[in-house]
DOGULUM-984266 format. One record per residue (C-alpha): residue number from 1; residue in three letters; x, y, z. Coordinates in nm, 4 decimals. Layout:
<nodes>
[NUM, "ALA", [X, Y, Z]]
...
</nodes>
This chain:
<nodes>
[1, "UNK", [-1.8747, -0.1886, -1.1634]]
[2, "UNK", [-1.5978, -0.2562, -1.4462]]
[3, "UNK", [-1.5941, -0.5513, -1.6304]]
[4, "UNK", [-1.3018, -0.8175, -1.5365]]
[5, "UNK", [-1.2527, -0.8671, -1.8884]]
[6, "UNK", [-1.1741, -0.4975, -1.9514]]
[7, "UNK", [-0.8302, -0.5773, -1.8324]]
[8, "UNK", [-0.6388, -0.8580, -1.9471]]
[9, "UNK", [-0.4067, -0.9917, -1.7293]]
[10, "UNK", [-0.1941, -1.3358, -1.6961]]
[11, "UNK", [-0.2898, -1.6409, -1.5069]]
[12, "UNK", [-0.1122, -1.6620, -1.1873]]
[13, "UNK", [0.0487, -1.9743, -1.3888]]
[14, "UNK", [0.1567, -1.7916, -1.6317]]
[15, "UNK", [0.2754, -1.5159, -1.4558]]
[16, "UNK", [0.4156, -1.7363, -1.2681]]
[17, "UNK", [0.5923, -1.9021, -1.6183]]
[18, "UNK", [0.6586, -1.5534, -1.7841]]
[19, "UNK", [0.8683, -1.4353, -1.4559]]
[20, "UNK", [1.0483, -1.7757, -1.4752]]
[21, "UNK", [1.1295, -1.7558, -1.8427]]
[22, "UNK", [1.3052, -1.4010, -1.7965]]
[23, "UNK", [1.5798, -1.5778, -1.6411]]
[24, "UNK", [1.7013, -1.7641, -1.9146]]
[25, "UNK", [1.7290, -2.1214, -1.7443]]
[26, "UNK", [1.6973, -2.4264, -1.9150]]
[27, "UNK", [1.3672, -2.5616, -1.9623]]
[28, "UNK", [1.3966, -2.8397, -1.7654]]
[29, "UNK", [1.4917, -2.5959, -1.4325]]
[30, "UNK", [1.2526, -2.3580, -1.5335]]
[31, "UNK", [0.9779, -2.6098, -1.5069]]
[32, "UNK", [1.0994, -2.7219, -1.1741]]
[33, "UNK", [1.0922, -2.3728, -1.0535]]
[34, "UNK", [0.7192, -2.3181, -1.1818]]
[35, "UNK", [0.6639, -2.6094, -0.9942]]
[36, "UNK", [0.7994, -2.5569, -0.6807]]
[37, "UNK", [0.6474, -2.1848, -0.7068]]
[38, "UNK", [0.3201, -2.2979, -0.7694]]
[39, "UNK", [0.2833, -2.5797, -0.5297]]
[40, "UNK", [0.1449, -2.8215, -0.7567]]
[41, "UNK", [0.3441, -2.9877, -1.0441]]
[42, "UNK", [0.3117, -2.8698, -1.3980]]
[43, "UNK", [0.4398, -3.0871, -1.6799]]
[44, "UNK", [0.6342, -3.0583, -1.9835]]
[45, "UNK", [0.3203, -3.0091, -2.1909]]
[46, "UNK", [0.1023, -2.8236, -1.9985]]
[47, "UNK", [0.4619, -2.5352, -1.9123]]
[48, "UNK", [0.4686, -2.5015, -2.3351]]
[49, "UNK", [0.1132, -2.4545, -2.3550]]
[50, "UNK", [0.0935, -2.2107, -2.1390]]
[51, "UNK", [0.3942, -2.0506, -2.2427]]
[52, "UNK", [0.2318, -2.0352, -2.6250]]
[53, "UNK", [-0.1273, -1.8536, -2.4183]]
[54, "UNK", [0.1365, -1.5991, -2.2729]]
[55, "UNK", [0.3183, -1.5526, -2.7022]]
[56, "UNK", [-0.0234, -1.4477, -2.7888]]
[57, "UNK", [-0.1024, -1.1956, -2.4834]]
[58, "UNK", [0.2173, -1.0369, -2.5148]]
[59, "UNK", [0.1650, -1.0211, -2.9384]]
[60, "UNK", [-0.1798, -0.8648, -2.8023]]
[61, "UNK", [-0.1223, -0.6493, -2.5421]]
[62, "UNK", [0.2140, -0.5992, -2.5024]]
[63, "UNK", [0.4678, -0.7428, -2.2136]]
[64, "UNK", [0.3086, -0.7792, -1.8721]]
[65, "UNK", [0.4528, -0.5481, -1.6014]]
[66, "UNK", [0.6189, -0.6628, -1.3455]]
[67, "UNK", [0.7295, -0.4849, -1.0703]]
[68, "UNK", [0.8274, -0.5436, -0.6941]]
[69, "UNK", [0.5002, -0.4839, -0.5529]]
[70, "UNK", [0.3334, -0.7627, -0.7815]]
[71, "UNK", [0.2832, -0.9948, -0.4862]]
[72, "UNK", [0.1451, -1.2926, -0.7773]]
[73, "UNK", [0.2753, -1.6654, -0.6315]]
[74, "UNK", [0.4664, -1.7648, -0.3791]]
[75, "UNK", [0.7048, -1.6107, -0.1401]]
[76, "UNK", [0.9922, -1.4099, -0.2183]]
[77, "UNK", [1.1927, -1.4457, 0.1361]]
[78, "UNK", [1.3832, -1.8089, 0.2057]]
[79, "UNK", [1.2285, -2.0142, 0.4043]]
[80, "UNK", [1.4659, -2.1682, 0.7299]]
[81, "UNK", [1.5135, -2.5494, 0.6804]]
[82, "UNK", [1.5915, -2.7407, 0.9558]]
[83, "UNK", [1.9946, -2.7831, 0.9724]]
[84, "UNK", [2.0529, -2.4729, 0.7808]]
[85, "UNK", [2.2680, -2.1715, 0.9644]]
</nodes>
């Protein structure tokens, strides 16, 4: 059996961060968005530090890939809330 560590991969945090960052919001809205995506709140402090831990995979290994089968955190279809069309 192949070791885990053989292949490096993000967090689902910072995945989660990463994915968030390529849309060039502010960082205020881009930790909200983390937040909400993760189901759990994540600070100021802990977003940059985890944003520095993904600086040094990508210097390492090279940008993540991403593509639209990655099924990583939370839902990509809208949820219904109540008094919406």
């Amino acid at each position: 059996m192949p070791s885990l560590d053989a292949e490096p991969t993000l967090t689902p945090l910072q995945r989660a961060i990463y994915e968030t960052d390529q849309l060039g919001l502010t960082l205020r809205d881009s930790i909200k968005l983390v937040t909400q995506r993760m189901g759990y709140f994540v600070g100021q402090h802990r977003y940059l530090e985890e944003r520095t831990k993904i600086d040094r995979f990508i210097e390492q290994f090279g940008p993540p890939s991403v593509s639209p089968d990655d099924t990583t955190v939370g839902s990509r279809e809208a949820t219904h809330q109540i008094g919406s069309p």
